[in-house]
N, C-alpha and C positions, 0 to 999 in steps of 0.2 A: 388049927385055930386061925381066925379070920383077923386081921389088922385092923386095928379098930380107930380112926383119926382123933385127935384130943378132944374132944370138948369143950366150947369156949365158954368163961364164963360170959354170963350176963351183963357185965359191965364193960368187958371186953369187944365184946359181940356189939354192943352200943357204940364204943370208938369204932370199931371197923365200919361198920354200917356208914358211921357221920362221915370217915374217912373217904370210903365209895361215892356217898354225895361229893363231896367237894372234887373229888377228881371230875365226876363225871360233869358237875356244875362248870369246871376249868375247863375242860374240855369243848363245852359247847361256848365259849366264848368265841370271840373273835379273836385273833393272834395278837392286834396290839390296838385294844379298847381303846386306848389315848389317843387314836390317832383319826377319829371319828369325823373330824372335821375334815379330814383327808379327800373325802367323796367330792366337795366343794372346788378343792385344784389337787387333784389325784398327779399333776408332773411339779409339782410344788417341791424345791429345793432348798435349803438353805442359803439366806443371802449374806446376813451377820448374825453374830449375837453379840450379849453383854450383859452385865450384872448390873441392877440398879441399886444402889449402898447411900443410905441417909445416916447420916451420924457415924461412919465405918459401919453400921449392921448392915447383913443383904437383905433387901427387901424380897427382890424375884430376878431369877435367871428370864432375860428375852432373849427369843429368835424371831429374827423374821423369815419367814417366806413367800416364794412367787415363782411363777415357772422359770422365771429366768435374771440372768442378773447382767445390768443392776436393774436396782426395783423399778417400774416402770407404776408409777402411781396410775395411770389411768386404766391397768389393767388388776385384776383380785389378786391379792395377798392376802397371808393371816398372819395374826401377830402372838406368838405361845408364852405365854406369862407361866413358870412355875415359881411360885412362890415357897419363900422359907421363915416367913412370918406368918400369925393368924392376924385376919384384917374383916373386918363385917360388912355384907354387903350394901350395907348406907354408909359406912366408910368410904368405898370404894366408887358410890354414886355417887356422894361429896366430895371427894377428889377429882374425880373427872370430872365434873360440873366448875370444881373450881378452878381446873386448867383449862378447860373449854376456854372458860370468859377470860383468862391471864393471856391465853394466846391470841385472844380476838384480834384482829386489829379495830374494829369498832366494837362498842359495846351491843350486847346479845338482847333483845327484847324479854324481860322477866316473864310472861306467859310463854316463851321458848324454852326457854331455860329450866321451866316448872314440867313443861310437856316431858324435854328431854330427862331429866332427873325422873321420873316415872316412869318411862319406856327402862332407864338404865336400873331401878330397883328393879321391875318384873325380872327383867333377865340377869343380875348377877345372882351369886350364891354365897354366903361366908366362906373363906377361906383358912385354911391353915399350913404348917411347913407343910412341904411336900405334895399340896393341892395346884391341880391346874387350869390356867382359863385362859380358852385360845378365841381369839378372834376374827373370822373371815371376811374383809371389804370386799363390797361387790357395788361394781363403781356405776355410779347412776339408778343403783338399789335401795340399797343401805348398808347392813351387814347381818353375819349372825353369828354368836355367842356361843360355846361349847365347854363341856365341863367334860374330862377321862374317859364319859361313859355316853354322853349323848349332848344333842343339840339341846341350848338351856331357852333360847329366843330367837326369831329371827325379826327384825326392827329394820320396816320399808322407810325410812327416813333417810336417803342421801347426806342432808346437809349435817345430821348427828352422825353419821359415819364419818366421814370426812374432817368433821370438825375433833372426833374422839381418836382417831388413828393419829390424826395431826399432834397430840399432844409427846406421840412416843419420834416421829418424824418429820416435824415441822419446826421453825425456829421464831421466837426465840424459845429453844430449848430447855426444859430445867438440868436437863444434865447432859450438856452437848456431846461429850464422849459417849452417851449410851447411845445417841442416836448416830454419831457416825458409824459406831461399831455394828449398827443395827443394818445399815446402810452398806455396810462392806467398803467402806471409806477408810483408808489410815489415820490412825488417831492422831 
């Protein structure tokens, strides 16, 4: 008499199947999705990091990076925000919009300032813990914008790149310890 293998049931047979998908789904990923902005400075090293903390809560873990250290502003960096709060991305455009102009040393033209705030809705996305958003300067460009899984914008605007990077390493500072630690500077 022949060996007969179990029979699955139907519900069972259902789990295995969804199970086969997702391996094979995992599979054809890329080995580290998050790192997509990678393609942009593929010898990109870590320069600092630091936590940015309003009220003792963390807002988001930054690193910077650049091929080489220390950062050489005239050459592309990115800068990897993961966050451990949820924050909307018109939060996030009126934040930076309103450190833009805090750090100006002149005041910003309001049809600048309206332009910019528009490019920076297209390209953010809501966040929440554990979500990421890195961003690559590319100098006499602009920059562009990336979310775990792919490119969210790229924004040919020099003077918005500069002036938006400026906010995590430029002074005056809102939190001068994040940006020396960002900078590989002692605190």
């Amino acid at each position: 008499m022949r060996h007969q293998p179990p029979r699955l049931r139907p519900e069972r047979l259902i789990v295995a199947c969804l199970a086969l998908l997702c391996l094979a789904a995992a599979a054809s990923m890329p080995a580290r999705a998050a790192e997509v902005w990678r393609d942009a400075l593929p010898e990109a090293q870590v320069v600092g990091s630091g936590t940015m903390r309003w009220l003792g809560f963390r807002i988001y873990q930054a690193t910077l990076w650049a091929p080489r250290r220390p950062l050489d502003p005239d050459q592309a960096f990115a800068l990897q925000l993961q966050y451990h709060v949820r924050v909307t991305r018109d939060k996030l455009a009126a934040t930076s919009i309103e450190e833009i102009q805090r750090m100006s040393p002149t005041l910003i033209a309001a049809p600048t300032l309206a332009r910019w705030k528009a490019e920076l809705l297209r390209a953010f996305v809501d966040v929440a813990d554990g979500d990421e958003l890195v961003g690559v300067y590319l100098p006499g460009r602009g920059m562009r914008l990336y979310d775990r899984e792919r490119m969210l914008a790229e924004i040919g605007d020099a003077e918005l790149a500069r002036a938006f990077f400026n906010i995590w390493l430029g002074q005056p500072s809102r939190d001068d310890s994040l940006r020396r630690s960002l900078l590989g500077e002692a605190p």
